[in-house]
PDB file of the backbone (N, CA, C, O) and the ligand in Angstrom, with CONECT records:
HET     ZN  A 101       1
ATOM      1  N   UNK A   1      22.051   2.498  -0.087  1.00  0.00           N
ATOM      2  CA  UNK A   1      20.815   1.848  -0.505  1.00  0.00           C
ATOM      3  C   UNK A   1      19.799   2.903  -0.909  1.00  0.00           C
ATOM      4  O   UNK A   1      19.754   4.048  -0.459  1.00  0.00           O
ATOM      5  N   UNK A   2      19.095   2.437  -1.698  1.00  0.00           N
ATOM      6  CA  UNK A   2      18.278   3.326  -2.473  1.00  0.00           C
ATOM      7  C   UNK A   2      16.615   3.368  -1.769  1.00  0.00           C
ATOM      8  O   UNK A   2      15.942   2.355  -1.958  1.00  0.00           O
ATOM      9  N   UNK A   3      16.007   4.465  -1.014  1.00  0.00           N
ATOM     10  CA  UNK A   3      15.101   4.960  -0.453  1.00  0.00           C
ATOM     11  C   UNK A   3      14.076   4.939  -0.870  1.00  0.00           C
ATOM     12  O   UNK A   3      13.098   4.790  -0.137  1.00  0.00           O
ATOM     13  N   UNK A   4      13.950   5.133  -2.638  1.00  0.00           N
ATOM     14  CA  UNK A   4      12.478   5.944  -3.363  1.00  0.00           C
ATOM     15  C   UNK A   4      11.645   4.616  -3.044  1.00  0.00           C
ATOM     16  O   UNK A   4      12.102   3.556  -2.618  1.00  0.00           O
ATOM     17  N   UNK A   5      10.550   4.869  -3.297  1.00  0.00           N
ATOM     18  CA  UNK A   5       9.294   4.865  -3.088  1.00  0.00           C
ATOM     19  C   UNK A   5       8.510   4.624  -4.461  1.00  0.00           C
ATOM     20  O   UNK A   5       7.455   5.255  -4.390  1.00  0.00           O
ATOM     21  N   UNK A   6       8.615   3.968  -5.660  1.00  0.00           N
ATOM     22  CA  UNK A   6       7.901   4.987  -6.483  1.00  0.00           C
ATOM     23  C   UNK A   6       6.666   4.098  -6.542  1.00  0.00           C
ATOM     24  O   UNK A   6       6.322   2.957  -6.236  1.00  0.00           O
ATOM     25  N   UNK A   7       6.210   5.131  -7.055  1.00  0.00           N
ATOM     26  CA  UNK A   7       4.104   5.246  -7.287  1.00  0.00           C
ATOM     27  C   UNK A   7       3.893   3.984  -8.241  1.00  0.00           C
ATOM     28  O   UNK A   7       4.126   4.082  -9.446  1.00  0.00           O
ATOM     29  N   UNK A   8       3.360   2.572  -7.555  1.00  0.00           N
ATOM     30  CA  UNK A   8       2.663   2.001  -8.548  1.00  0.00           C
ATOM     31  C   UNK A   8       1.500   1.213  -8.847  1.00  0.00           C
ATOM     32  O   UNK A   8       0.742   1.090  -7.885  1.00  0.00           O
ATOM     33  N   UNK A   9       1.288   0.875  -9.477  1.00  0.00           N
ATOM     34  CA  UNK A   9      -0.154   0.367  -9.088  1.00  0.00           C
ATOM     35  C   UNK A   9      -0.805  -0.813  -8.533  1.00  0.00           C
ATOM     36  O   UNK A   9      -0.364  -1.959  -8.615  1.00  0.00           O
ATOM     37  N   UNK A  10      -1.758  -0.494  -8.029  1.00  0.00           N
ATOM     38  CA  UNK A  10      -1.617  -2.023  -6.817  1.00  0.00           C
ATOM     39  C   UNK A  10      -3.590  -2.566  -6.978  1.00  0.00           C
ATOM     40  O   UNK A  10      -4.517  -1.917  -7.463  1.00  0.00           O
ATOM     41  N   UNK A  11      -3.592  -3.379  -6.609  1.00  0.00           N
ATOM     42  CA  UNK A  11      -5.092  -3.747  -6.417  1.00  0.00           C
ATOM     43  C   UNK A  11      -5.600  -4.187  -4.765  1.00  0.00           C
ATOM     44  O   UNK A  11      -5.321  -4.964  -3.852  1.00  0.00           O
ATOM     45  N   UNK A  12      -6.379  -3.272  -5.069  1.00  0.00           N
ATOM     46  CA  UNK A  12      -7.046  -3.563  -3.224  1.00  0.00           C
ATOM     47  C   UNK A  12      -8.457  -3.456  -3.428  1.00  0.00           C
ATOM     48  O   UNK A  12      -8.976  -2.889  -4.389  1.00  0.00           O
ATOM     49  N   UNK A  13      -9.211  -4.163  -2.253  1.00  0.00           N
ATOM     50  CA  UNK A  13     -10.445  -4.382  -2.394  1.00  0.00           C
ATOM     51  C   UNK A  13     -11.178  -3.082  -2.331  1.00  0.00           C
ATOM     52  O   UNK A  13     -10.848  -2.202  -1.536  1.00  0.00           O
ATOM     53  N   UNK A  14     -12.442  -2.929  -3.396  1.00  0.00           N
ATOM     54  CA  UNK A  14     -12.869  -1.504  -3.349  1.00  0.00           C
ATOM     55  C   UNK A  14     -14.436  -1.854  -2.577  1.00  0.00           C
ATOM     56  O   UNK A  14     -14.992  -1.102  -1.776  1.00  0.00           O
ATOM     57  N   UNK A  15     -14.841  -2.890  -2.946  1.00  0.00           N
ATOM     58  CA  UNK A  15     -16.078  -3.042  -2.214  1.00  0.00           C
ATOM     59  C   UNK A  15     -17.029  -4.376  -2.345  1.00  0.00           C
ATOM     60  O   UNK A  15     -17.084  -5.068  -3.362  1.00  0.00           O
ATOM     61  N   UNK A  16     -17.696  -4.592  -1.254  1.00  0.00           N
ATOM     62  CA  UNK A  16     -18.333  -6.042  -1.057  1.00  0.00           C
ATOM     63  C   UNK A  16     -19.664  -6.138  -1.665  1.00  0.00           C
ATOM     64  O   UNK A  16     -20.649  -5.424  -1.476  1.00  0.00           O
ATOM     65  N   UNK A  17     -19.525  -7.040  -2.345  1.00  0.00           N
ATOM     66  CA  UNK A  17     -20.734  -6.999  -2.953  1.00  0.00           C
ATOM     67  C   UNK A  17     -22.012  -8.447  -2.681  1.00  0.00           C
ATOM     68  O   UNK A  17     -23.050  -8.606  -3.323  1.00  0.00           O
ATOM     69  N   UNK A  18     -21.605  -9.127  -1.798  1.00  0.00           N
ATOM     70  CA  UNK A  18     -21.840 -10.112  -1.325  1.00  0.00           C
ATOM     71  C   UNK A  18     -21.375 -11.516  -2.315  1.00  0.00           C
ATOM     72  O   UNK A  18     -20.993 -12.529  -1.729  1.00  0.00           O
ATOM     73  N   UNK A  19     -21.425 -11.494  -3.452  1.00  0.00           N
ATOM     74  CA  UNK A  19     -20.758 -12.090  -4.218  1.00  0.00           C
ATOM     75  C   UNK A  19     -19.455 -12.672  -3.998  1.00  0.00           C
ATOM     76  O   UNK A  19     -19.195 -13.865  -3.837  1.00  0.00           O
ATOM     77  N   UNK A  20     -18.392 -11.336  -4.014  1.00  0.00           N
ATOM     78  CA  UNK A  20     -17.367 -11.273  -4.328  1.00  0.00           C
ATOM     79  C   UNK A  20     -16.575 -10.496  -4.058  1.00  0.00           C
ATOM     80  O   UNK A  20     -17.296  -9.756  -3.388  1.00  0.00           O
ATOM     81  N   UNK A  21     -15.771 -10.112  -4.039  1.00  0.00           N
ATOM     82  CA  UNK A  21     -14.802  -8.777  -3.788  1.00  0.00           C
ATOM     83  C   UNK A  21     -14.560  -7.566  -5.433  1.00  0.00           C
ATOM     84  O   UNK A  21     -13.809  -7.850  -6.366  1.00  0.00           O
ATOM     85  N   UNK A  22     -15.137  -6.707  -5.376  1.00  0.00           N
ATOM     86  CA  UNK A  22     -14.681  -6.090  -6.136  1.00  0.00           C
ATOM     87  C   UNK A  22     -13.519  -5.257  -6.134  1.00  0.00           C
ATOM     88  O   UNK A  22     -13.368  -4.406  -5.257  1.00  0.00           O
ATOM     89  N   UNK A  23     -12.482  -5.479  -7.271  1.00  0.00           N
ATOM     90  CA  UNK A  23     -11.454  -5.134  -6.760  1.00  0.00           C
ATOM     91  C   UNK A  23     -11.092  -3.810  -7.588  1.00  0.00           C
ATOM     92  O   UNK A  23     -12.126  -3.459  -8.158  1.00  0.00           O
ATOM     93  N   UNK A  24      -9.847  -2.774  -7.936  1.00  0.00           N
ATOM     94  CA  UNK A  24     -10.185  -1.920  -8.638  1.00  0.00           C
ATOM     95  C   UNK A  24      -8.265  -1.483  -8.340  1.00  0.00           C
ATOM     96  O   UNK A  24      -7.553  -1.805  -7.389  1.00  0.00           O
ATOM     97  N   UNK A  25      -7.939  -0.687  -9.539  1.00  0.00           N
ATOM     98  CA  UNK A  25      -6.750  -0.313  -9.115  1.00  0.00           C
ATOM     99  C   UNK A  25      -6.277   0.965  -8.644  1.00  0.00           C
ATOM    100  O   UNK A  25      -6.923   1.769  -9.315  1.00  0.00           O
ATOM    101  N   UNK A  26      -5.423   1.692  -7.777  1.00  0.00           N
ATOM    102  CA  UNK A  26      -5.154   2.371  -7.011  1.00  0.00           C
ATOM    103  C   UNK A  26      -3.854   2.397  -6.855  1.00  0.00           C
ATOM    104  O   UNK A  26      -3.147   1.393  -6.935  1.00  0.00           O
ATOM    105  N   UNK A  27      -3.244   4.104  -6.507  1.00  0.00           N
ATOM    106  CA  UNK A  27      -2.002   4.854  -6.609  1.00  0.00           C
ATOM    107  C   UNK A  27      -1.563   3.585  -5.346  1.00  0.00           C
ATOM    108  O   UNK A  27      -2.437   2.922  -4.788  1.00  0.00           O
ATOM    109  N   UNK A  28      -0.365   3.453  -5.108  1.00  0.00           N
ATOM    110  CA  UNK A  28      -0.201   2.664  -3.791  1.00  0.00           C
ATOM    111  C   UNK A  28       1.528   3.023  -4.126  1.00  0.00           C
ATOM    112  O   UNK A  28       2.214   3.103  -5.146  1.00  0.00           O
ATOM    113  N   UNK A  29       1.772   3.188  -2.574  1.00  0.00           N
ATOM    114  CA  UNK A  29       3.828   3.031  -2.274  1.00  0.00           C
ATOM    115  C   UNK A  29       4.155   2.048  -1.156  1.00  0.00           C
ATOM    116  O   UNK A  29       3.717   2.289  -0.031  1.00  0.00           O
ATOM    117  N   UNK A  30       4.732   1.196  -1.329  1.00  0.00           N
ATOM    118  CA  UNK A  30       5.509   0.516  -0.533  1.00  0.00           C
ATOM    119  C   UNK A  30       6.052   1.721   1.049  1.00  0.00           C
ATOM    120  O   UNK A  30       6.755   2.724   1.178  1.00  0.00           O
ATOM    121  N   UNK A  31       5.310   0.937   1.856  1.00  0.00           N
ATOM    122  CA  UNK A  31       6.013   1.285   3.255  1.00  0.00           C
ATOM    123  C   UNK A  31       7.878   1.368   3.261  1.00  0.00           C
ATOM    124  O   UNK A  31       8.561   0.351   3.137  1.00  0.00           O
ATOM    125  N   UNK A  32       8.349   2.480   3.394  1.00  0.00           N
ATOM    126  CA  UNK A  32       9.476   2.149   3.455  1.00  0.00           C
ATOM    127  C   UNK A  32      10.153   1.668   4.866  1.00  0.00           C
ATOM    128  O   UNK A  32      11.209   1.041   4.959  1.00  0.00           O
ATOM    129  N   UNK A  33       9.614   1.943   5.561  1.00  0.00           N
ATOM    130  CA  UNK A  33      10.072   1.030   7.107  1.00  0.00           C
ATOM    131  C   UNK A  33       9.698  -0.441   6.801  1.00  0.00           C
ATOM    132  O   UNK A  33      10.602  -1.258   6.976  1.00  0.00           O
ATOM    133  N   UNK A  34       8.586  -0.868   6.401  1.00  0.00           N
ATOM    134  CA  UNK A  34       8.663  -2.555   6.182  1.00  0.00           C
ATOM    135  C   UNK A  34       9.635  -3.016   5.056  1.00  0.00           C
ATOM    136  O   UNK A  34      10.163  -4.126   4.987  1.00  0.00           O
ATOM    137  N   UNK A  35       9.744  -2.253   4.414  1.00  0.00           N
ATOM    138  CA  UNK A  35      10.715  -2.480   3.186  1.00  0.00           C
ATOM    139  C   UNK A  35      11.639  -2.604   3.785  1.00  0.00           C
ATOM    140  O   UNK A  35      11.986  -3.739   3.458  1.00  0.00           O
ATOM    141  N   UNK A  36      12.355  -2.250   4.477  1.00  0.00           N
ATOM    142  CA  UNK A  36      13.344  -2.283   5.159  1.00  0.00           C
ATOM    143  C   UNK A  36      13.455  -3.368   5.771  1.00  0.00           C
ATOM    144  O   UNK A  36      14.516  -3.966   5.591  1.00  0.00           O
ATOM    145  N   UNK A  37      12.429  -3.994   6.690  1.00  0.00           N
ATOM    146  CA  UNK A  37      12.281  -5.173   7.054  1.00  0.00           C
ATOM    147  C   UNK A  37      11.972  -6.463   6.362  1.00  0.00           C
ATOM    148  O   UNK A  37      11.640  -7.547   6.843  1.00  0.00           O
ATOM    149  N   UNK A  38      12.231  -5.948   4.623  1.00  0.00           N
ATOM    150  CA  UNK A  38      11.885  -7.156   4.109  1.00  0.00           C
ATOM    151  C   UNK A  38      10.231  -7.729   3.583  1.00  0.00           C
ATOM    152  O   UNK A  38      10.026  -8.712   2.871  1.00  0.00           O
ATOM    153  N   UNK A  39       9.155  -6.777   4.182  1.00  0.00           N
ATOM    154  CA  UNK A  39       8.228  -6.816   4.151  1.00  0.00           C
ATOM    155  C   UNK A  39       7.877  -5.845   2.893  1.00  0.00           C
ATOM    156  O   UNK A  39       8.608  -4.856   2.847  1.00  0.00           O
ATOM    157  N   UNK A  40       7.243  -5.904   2.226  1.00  0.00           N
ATOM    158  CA  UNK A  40       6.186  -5.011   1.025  1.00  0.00           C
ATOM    159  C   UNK A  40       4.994  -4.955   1.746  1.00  0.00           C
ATOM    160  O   UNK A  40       4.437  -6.024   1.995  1.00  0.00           O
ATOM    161  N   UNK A  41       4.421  -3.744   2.189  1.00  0.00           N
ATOM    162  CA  UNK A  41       3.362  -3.266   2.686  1.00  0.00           C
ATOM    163  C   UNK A  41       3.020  -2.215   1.571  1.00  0.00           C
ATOM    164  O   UNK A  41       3.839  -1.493   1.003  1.00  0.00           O
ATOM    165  N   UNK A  42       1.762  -2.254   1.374  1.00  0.00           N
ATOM    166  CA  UNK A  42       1.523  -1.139  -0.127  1.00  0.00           C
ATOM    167  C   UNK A  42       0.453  -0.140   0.650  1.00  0.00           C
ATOM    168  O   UNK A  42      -0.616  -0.684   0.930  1.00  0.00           O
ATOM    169  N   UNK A  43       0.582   1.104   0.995  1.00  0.00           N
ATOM    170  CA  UNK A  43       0.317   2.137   1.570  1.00  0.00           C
ATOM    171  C   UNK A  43      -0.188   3.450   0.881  1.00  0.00           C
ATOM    172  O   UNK A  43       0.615   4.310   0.517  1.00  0.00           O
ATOM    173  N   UNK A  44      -1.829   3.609   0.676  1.00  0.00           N
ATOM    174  CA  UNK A  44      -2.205   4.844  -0.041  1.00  0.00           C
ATOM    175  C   UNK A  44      -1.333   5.930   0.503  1.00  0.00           C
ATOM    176  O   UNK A  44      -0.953   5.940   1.674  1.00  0.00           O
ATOM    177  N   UNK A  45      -0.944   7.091  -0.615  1.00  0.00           N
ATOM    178  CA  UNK A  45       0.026   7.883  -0.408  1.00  0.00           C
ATOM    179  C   UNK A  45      -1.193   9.117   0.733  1.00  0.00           C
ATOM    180  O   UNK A  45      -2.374   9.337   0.466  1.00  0.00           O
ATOM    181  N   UNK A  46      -0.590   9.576   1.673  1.00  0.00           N
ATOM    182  CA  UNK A  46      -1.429  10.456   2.621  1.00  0.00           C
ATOM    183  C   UNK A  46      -1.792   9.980   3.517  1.00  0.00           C
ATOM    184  O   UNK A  46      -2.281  10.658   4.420  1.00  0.00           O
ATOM    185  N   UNK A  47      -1.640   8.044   3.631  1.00  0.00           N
ATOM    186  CA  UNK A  47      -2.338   7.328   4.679  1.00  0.00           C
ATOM    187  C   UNK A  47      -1.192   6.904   5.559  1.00  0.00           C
ATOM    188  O   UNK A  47      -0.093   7.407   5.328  1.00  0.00           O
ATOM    189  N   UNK A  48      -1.327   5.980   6.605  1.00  0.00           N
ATOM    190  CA  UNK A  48      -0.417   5.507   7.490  1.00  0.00           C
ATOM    191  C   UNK A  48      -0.393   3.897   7.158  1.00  0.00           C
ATOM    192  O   UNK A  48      -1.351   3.359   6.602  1.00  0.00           O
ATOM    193  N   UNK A  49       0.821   3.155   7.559  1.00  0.00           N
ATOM    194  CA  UNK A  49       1.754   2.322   7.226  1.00  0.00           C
ATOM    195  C   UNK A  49       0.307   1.363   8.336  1.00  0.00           C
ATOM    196  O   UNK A  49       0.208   1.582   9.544  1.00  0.00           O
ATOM    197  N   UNK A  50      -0.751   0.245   7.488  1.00  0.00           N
ATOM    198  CA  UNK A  50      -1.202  -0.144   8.409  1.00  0.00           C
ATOM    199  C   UNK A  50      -0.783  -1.476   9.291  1.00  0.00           C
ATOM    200  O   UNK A  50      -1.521  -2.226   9.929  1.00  0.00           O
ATOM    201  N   UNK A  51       0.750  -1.523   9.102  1.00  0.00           N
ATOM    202  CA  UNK A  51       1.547  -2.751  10.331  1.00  0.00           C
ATOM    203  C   UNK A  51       2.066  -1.875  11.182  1.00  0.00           C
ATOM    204  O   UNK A  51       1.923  -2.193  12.363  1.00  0.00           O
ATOM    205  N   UNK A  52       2.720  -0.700  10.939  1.00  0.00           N
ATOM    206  CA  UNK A  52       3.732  -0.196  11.817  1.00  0.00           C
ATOM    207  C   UNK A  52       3.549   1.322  11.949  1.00  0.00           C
ATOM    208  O   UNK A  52       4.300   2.032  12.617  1.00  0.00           O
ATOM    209  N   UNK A  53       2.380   1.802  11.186  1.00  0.00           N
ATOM    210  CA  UNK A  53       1.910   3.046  11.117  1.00  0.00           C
ATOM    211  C   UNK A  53       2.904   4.179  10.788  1.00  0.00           C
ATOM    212  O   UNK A  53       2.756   5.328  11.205  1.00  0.00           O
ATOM    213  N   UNK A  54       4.111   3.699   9.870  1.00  0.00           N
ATOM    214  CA  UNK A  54       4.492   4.612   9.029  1.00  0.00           C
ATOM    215  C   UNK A  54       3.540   5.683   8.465  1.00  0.00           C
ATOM    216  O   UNK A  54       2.636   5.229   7.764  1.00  0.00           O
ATOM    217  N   UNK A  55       3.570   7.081   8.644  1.00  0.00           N
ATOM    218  CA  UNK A  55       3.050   7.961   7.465  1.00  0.00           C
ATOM    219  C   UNK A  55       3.452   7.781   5.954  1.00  0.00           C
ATOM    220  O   UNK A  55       4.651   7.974   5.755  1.00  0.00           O
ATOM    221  N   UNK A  56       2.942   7.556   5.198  1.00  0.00           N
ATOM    222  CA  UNK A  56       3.345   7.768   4.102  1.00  0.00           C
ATOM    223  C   UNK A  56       2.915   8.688   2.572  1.00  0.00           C
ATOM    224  O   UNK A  56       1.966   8.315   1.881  1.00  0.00           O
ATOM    225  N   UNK A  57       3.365   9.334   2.375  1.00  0.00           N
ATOM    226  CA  UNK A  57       3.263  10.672   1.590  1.00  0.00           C
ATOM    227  C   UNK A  57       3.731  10.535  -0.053  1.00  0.00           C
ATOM    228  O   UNK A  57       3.697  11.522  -0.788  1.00  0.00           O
TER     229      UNK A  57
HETATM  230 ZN    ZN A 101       5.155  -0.139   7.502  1.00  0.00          ZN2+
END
């Protein structure tokens, strides 16, 4: 089974504006431990896996 990771782009909330959510797009990788479980968790690269606290790089 195939491991990679690759870099793509994802949308996450960048900031509240009382309105609305402004949203904005951003580098993002799939957790590969939730992936594994079937789950897509999208994880800034340098940050940790925030279900299962994978590092991800
Ligand atoms: Zn994870």
């Amino acid at each position: 089974m195939c491991h990679q990771t690759p870099i793509d782009k994802i949308v996450v909330p960048a900031m509240y504006d009382g309105e609305g959510i402004t949203t904005m797009p951003v580098p993002g990788r799939r957790c590969p431990a939730c992936l594994e479980r079937g789950d897509t968790v999208w994880v800034i690269p340098g940050k940790c896996c925030p279900v299962c606290g994978t590092p991800v790089s």
